[in-house]
TORGURO-303321 format. One line per 2 residues: number of its first residue (from 0); their letters; for each residue z, x, y of N, C-alpha, C. Coordinates in nm, 3 decimals. Each point is the difference from the previous one (the first is absolute). Layout:
<nodes>
NUM = a = Z:X:Y:Z:X:Y:Z:X:Y ~ ...
</nodes>
This chain:
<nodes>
0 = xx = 5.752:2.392:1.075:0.073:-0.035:0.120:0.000:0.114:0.100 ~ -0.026:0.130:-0.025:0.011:0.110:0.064:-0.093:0.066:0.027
2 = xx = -0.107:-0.101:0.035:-0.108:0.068:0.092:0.003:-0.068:0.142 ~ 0.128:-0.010:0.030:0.022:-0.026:0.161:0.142:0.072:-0.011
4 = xx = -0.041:0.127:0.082:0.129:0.110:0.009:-0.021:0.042:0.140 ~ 0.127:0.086:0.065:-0.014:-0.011:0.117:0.057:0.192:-0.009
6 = xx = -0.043:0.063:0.104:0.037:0.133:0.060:0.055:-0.005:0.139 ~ -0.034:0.131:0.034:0.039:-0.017:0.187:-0.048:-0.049:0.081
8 = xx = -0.163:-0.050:-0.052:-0.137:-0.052:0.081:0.070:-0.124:-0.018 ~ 0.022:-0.046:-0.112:0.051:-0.154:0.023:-0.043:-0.025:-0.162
10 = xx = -0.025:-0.186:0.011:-0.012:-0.020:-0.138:-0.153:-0.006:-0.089 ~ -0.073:0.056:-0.039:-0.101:0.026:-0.065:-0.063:-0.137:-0.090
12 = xx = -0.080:-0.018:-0.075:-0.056:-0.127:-0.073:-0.132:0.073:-0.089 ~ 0.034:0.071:-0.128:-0.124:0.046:-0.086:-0.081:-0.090:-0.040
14 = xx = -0.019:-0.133:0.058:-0.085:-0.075:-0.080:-0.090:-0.060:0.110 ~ -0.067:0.105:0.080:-0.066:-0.119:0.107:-0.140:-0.007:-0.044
16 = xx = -0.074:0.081:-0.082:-0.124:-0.025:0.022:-0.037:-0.014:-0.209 ~ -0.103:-0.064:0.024:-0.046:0.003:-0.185:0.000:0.129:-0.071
18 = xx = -0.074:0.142:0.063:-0.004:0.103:-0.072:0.182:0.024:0.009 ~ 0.066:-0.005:0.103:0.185:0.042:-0.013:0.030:-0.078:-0.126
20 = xx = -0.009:-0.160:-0.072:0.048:-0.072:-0.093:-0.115:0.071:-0.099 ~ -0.086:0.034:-0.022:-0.054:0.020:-0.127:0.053:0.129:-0.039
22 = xx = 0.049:0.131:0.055:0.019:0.098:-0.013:0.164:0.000:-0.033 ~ 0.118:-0.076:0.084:0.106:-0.065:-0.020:0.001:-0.085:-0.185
24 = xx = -0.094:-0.040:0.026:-0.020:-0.082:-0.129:-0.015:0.109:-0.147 ~ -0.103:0.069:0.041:-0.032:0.137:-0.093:0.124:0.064:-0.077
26 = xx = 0.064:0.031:0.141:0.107:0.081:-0.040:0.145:-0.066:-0.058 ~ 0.026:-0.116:0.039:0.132:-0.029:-0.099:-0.045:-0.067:-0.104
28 = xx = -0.137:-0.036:-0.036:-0.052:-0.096:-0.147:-0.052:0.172:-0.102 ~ 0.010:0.088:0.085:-0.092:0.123:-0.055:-0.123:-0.088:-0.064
30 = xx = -0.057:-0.050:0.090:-0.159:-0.021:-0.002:-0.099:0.131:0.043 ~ -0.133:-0.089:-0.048:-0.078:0.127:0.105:-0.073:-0.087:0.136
32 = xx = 0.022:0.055:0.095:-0.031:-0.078:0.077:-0.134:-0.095:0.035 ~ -0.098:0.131:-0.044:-0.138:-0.072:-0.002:0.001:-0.169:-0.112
34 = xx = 0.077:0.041:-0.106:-0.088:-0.141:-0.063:0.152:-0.123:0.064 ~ 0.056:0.080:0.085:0.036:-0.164:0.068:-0.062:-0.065:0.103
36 = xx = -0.095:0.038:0.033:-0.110:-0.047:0.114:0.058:-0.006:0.126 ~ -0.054:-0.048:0.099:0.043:-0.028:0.154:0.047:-0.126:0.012
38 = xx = 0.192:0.044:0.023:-0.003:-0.135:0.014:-0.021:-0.091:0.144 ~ -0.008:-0.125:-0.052:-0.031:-0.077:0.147:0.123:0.003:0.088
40 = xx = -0.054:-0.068:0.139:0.084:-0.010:0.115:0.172:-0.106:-0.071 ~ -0.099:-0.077:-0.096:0.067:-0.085:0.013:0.124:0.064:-0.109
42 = xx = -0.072:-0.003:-0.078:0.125:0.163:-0.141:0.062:0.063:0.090 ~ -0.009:0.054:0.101:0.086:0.068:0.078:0.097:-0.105:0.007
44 = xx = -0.070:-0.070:0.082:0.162:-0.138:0.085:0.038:-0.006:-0.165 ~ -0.051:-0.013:-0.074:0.120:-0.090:-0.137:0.109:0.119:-0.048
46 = xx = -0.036:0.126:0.015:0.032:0.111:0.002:0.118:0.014:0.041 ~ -0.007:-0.021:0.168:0.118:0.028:0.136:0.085:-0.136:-0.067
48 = xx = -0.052:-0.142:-0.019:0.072:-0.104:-0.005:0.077:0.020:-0.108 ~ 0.007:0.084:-0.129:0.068:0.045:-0.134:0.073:0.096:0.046
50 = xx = -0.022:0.078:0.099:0.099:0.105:0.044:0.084:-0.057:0.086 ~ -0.036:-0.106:0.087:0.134:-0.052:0.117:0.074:-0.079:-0.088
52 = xx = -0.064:-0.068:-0.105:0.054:-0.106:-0.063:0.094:0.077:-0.096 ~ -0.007:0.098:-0.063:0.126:0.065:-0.072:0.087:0.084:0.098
54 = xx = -0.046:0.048:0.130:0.165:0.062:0.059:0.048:-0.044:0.053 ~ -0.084:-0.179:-0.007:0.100:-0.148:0.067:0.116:-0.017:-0.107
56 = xx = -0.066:0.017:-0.115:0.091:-0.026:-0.156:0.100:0.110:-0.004 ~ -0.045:0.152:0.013:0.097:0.128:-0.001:0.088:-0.031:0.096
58 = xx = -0.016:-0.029:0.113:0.080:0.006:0.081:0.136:-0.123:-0.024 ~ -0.050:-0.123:-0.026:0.087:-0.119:-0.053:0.101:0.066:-0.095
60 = xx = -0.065:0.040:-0.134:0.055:0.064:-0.080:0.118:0.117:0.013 ~ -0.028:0.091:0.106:0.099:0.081:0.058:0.088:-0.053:0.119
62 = xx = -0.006:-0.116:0.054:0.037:-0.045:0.097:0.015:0.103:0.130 ~ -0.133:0.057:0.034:-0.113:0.081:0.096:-0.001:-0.065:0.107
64 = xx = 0.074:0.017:0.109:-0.011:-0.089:0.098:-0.027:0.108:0.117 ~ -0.038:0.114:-0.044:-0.084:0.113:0.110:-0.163:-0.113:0.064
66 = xx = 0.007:-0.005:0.149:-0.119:0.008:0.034:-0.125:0.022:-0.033 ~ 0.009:0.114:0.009:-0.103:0.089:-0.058:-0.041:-0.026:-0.164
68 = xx = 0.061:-0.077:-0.068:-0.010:-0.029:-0.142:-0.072:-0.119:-0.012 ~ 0.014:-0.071:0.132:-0.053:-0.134:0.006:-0.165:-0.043:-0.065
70 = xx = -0.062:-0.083:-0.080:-0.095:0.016:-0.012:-0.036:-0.168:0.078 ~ -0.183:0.025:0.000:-0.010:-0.135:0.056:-0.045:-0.106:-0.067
72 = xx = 0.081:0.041:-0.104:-0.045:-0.178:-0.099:0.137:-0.067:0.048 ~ -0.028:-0.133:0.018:0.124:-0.067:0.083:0.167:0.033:-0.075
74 = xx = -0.054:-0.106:-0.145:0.123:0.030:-0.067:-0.022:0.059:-0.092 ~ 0.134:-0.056:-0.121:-0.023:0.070:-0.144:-0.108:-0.110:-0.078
76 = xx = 0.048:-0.114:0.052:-0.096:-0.100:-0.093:-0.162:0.002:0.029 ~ 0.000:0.036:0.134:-0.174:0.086:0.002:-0.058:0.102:-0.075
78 = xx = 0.125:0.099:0.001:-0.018:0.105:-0.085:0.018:-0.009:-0.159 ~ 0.048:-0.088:-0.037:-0.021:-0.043:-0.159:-0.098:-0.041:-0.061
80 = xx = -0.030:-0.109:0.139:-0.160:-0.039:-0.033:-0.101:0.099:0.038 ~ -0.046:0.097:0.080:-0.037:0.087:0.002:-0.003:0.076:-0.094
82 = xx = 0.084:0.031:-0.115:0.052:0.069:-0.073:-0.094:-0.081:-0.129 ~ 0.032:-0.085:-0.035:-0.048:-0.074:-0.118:-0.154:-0.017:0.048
84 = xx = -0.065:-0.025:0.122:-0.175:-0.009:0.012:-0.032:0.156:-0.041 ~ 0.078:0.090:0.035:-0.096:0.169:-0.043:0.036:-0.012:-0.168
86 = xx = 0.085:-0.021:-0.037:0.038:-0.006:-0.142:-0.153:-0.047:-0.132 ~ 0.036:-0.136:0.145:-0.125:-0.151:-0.115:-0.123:0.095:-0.029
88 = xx = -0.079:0.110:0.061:-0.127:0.035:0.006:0.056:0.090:-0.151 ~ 0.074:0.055:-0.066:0.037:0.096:-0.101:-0.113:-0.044:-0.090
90 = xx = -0.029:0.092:-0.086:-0.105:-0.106:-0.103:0.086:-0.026:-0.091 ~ -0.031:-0.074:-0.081:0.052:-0.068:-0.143:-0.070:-0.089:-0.090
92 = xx = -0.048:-0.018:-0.123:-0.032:-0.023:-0.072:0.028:-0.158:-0.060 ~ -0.058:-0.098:-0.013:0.036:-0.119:-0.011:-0.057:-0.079:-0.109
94 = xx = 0.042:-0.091:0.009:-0.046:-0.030:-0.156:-0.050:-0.124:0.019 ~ -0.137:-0.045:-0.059:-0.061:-0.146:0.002:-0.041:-0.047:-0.156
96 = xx = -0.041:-0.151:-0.003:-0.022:-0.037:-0.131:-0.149:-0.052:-0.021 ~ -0.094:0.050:-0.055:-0.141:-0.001:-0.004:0.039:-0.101:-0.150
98 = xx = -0.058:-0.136:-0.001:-0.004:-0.032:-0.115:0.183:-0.015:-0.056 ~ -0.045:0.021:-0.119:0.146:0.032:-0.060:0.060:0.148:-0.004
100 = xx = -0.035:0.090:0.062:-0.065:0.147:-0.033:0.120:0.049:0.184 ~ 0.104:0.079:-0.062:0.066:0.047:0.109:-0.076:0.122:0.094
102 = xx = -0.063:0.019:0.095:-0.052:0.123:0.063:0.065:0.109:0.070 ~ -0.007:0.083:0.050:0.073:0.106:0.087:-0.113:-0.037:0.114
104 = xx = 0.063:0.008:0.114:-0.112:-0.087:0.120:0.057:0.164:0.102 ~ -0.108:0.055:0.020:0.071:0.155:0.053:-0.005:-0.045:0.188
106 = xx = 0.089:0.098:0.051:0.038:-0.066:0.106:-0.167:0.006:0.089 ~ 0.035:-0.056:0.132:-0.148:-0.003:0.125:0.063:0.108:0.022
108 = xx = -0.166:0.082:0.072:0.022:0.099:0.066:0.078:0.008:0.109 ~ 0.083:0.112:0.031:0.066:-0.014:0.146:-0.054:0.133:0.048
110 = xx = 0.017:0.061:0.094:-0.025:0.102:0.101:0.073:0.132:-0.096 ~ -0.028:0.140:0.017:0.103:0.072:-0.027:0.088:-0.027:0.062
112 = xx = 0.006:0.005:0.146:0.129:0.026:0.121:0.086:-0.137:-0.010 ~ -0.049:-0.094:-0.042:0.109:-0.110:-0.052:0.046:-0.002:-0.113
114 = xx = -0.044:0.068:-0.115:0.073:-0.019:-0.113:0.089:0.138:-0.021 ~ -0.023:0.139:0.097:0.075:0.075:0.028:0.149:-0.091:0.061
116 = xx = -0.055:-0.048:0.155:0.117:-0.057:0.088:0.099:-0.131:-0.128 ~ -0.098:-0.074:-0.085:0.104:-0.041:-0.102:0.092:0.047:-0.053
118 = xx = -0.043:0.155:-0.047:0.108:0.055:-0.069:0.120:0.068:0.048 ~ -0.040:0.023:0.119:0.075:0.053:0.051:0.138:-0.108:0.065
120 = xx = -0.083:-0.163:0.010:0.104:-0.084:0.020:0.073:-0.037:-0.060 ~ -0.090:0.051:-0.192:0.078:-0.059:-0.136:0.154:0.147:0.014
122 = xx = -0.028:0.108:0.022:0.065:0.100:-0.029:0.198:-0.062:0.158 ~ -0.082:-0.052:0.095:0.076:0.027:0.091:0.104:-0.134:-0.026
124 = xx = -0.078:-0.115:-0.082:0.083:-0.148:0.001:0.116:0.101:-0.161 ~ -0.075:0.133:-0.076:0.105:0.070:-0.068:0.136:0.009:0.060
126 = xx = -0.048:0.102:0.129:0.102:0.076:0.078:0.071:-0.074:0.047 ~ -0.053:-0.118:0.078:0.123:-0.040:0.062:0.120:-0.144:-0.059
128 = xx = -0.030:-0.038:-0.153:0.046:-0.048:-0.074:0.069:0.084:-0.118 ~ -0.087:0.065:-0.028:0.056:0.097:-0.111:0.145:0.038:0.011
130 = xx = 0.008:0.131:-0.114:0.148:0.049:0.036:0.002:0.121:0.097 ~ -0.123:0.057:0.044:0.012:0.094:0.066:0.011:-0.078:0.164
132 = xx = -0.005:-0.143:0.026:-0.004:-0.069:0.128:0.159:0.081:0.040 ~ 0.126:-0.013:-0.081:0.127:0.050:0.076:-0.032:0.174:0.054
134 = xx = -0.102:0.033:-0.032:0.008:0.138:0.060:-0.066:-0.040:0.128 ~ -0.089:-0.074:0.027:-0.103:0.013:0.127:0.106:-0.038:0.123
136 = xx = -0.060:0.154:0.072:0.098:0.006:0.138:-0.108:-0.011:0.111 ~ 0.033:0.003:0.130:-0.019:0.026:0.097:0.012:0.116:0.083
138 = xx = -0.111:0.073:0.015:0.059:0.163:0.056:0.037:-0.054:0.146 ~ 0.164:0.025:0.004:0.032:0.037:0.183:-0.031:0.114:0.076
140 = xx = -0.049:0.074:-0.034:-0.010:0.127:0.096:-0.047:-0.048:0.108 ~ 0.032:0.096:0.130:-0.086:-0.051:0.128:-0.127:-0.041:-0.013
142 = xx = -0.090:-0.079:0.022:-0.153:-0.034:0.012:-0.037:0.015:-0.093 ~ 0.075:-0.043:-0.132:-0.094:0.003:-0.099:-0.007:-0.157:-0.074
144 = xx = -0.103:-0.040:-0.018:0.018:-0.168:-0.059:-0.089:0.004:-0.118 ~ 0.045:0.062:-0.116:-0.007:0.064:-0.171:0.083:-0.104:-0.049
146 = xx = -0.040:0.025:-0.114:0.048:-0.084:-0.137:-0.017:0.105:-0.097 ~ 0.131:0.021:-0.108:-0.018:0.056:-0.098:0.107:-0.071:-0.096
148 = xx = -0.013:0.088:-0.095:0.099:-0.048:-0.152:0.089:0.142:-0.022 ~ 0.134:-0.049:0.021:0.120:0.121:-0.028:-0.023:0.007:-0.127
150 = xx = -0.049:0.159:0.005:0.046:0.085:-0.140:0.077:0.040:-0.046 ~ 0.086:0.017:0.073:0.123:0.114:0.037:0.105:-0.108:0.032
152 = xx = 0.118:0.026:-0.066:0.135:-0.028:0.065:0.006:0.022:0.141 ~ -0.013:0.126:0.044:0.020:0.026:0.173:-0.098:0.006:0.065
154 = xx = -0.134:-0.057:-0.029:-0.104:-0.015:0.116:0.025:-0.060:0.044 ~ -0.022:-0.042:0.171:0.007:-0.067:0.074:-0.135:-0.031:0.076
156 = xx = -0.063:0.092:-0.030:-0.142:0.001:0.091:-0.111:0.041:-0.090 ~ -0.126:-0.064:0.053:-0.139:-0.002:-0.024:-0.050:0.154:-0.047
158 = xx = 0.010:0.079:0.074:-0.025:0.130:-0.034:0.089:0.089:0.070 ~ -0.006:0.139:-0.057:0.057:0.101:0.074:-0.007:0.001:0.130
160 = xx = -0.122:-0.017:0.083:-0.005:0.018:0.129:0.082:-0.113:0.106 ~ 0.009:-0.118:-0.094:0.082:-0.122:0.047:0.131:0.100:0.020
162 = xx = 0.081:0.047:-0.123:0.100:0.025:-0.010:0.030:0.089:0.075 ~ -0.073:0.101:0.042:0.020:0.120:0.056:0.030:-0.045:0.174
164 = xx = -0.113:-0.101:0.035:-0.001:-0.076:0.165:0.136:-0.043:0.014 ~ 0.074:-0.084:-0.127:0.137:-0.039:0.021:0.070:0.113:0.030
166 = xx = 0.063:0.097:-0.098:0.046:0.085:0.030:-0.021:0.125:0.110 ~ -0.106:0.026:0.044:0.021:0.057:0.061:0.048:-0.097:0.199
168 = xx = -0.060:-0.102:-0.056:0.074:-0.161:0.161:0.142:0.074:-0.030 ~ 0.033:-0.038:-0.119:0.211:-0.004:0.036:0.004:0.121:0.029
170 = xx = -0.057:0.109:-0.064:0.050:0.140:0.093:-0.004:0.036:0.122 ~ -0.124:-0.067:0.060:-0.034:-0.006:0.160:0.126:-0.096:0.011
172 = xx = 0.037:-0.093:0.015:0.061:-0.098:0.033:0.181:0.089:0.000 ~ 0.014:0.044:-0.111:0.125:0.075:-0.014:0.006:0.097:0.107
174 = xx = -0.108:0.105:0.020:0.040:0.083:0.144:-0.009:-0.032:0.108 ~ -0.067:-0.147:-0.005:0.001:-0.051:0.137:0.131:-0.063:0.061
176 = xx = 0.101:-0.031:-0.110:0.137:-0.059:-0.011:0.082:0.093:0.034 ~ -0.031:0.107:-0.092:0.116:0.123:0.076:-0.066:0.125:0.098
178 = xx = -0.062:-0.046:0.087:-0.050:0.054:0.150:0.077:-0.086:0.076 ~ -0.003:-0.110:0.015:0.083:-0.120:0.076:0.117:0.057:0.018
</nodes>
């Protein structure tokens, strides 16, 4: 969900081009990147559509009603179904009957970059059902539209630098109150 983050430039999008998703891909499957090949234009879009389609879901889930959080899958029921088509490509193993004779029927090939983006949809339909779903927050800091999972009793924010932008706003904000 958090490869659309935003700074002072504005809001950013790590997934625009095939080498950005194969290298993205690399690094949170700890793949190697070469034997996931190039993915297509179109692996990209299924890519972006698994990423809008869960911070349509994160956001529901936190009741995220920041702008900036907005994704552009319409609803949640787009995004479920969205959610369950990256899932369907997972491989799995099935079973047929040759004769009287039970077989293991091994799954069709799929793409690396789709049976990566599966797992990652199998891991996320985890998160946001699981028991760790009551931790998933919404970072408020100014301009930031993050998703994370409270570790901590007193986190409130995505990272330190979130936290630090807050605090140091109310301190500006505090001497600006008593100058008045």
């Amino acid at each position: 969900m958090n490869t659309i983050w935003a700074d002072t430039g504005g809001v950013h999008d790590d997934l625009t081009t095939p080498a950005a998703l194969r290298d993205w891909i690399a690094v949170v499957s700890e793949q190697d990147a070469h034997a996931l090949g190039d993915p297509s234009r179109r692996e990209v879009a299924e890519a972006r559509l698994l990423r809008d389609a869960l911070r349509r879901l994160a956001a529901f889930c936190t009741h995220d009603d920041r702008p900036a959080a907005q994704s552009p899958v319409d609803g949640v029921q787009d995004a479920i179904t969205a959610v369950n088509d990256a899932v369907s490509h997972r491989p799995h193993a099935q079973l047929s009957l040759r004769g009287d004779q039970l077989q293991r029927k091994n799954p069709t090939h799929t793409s690396p970059i789709r049976t990566a983006l599966a797992e990652l949809a199998h891991d996320a339909i985890d998160l946001l059902t699981g028991p760790t779903s009551e931790k998933l927050r919404a970072c408020h800091a100014p301009g930031c539209v993050l998703y994370f999972v409270k570790t901590h009793p007193r986190r409130e924010w995505c990272s330190d630098a979130c936290g630090n932008r807050v605090r140091a706003a109310r301190h500006y904000q505090r001497i600006r109150t008593q100058k008045r």
